[in-house]
N, C-alpha and C positions, 0 to 999 in steps of 0.2 A: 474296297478297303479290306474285307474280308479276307479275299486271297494274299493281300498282303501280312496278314495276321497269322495265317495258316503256313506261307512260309517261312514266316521268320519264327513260329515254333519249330518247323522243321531245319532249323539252324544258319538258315538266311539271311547274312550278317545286314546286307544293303537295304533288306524289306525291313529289316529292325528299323535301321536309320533312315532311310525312309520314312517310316509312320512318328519315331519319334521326334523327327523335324516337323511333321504337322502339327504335332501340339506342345511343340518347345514353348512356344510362347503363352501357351493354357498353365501349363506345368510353372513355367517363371510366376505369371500372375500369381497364381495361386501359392508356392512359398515363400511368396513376397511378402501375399499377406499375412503370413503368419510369422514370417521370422523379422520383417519390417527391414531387414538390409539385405543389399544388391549382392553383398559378395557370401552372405549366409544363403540368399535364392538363391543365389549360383551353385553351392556346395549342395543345397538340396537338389534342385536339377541334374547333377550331377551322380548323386544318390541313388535318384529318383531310377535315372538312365541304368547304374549298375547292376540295382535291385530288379527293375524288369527285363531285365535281357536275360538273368540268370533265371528269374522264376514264368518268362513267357510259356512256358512247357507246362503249366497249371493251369491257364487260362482256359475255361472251360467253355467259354461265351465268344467267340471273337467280335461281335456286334456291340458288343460294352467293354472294347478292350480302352476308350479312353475313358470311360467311369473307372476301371481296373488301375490305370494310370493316376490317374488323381486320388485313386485312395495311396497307390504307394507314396504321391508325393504328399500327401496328408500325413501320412506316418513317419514321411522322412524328415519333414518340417517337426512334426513334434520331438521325434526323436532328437533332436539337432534343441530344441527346446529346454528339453529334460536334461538333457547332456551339460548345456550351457545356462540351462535356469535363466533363461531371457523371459523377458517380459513382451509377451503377444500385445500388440497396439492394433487398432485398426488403420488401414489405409486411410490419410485425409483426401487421395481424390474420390473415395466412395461418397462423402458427402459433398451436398450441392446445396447452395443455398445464393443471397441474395447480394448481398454487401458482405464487402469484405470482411469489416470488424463481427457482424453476426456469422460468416462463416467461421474464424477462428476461435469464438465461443461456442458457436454450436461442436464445431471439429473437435476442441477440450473436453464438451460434456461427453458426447457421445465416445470417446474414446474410454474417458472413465466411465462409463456406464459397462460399457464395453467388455471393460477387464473385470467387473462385476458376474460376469458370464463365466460358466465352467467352460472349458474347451470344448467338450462336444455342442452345449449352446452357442459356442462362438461357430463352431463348424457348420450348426445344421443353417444359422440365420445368412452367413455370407453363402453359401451353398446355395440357400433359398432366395435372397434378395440381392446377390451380387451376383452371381453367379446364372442365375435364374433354370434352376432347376428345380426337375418333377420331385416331389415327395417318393417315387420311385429311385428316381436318380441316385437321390442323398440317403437313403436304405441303405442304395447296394452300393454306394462310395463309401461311409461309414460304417457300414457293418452291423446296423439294426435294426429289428424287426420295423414295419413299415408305421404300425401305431406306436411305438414307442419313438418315431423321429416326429411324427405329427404333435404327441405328448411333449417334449422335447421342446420343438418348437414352440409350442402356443405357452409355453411357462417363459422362455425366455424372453417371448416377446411382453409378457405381464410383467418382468421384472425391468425391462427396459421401461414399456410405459409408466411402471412404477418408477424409478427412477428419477426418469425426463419431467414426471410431476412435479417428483421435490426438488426439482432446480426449476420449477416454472417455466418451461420450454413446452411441455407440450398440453393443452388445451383440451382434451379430452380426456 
C-alpha cells in the first residue's frame, strides 16, 4: 500500500484511484455520520477525493495515509456543516438494543444526548466507539495533542452519563 501512496504523490492518477476506491466506503461511513444524508455523504466523498489528490504531495507518513483521509473527510463534513448549518444527528444503526419500541427511545435519547456534544466530543466518541480507534489514531485524525483527546474523551463521556441519568436510561 505504501508504494501506492508514493506513486500517486508522484502524480500517479490510477494509484490515486486505486487507494481511494479502498476506503470509499470508510470515507462514505464516516460523512454520513456527520452530515446524516446520502447525497450531502456523497458531496463530502467527493470533497474529500478533490482535496486529497491536490494536497497528497504533503503527505509526510504514507503508512497513515487513510488516518490522513479521514481527517480530510472530517473537515469536509464539517465544512459542508458550517456552510449549511445542519444539525449533526447520530446514525440510528450505531445503536443496538432489544425491542423495538426500547430501541427507538433509546435511538431518541441518545441522539439528543448526542447533540449535546461539541463537535470535537462528537468526533473523538464515534472515532473511539464507532469507529474503533487507538487514542493514537484520533490524535492524528483530529489534530490534537494525544492527552487532550484522552481529556476530551473522558468529559464527553461524563456528560453523556450525565445525561442518560436524567432520562433514567442508564443505571450507573
Amino acid at each position: 500500500m505504501n508504494h501506492l501512496v508514493k506513486k500517486a504523490q508522484k502524480g500517479d492518477k490510477k494509484a490515486f484511484i486505486t487507494l481511494l476506491q479502498q476506503y470509499e466506503e470508510d470515507i462514505y461511513r464516516m460523512a454520513y455520520v456527520y452530515v446524516r444524508n446520502k447525497d450531502d455523504a456523497l458531496d463530502v466523498v467527493q470533497e474529500t477525493a478533490y482535496r486529497s489528490f491536490s494536497k497528497i504531495g504533503a503527505l509526510k507518513q504514507p503508512e497513515y495515509f487513510k488516518t490522513w483521509l479521514l481527517k480530510i473527510t472530517i473537515n469536509a463534513a464539517l465544512d459542508l456543516i458550517r456552510k449549511e448549518k445542519k444539525v449533526v444527528q447520530l446514525v440510528p444503526e450505531l445503536i443496538e438494543s432489544v425491542s423495538l419500541e426500547e430501541d427507538m427511545n433509546l435511538s431518541i435519547t441518545l441522539k439528543d444526548v448526542m447533540e449535546k456534544l461539541s463537535e470535537n466530543e462528537k468526533s473523538i466518541v464515534l472515532l473511539k466507539y464507532y469507529y474503533d480507534h487507538t487514542f493514537i489514531e484520533i490524535s492524528n485524525i483530529v489534530d490534537i495533542p494525544l492527552g487532550t483527546v484522552k481529556s476530551i474523551l473522558y468529559r464527553a463521556l461524563g456528560k453523556l452519563r450525565t445525561h442518560l441519568k436524567e432520562d433514567d436510561i442508564c443505571e450507573n
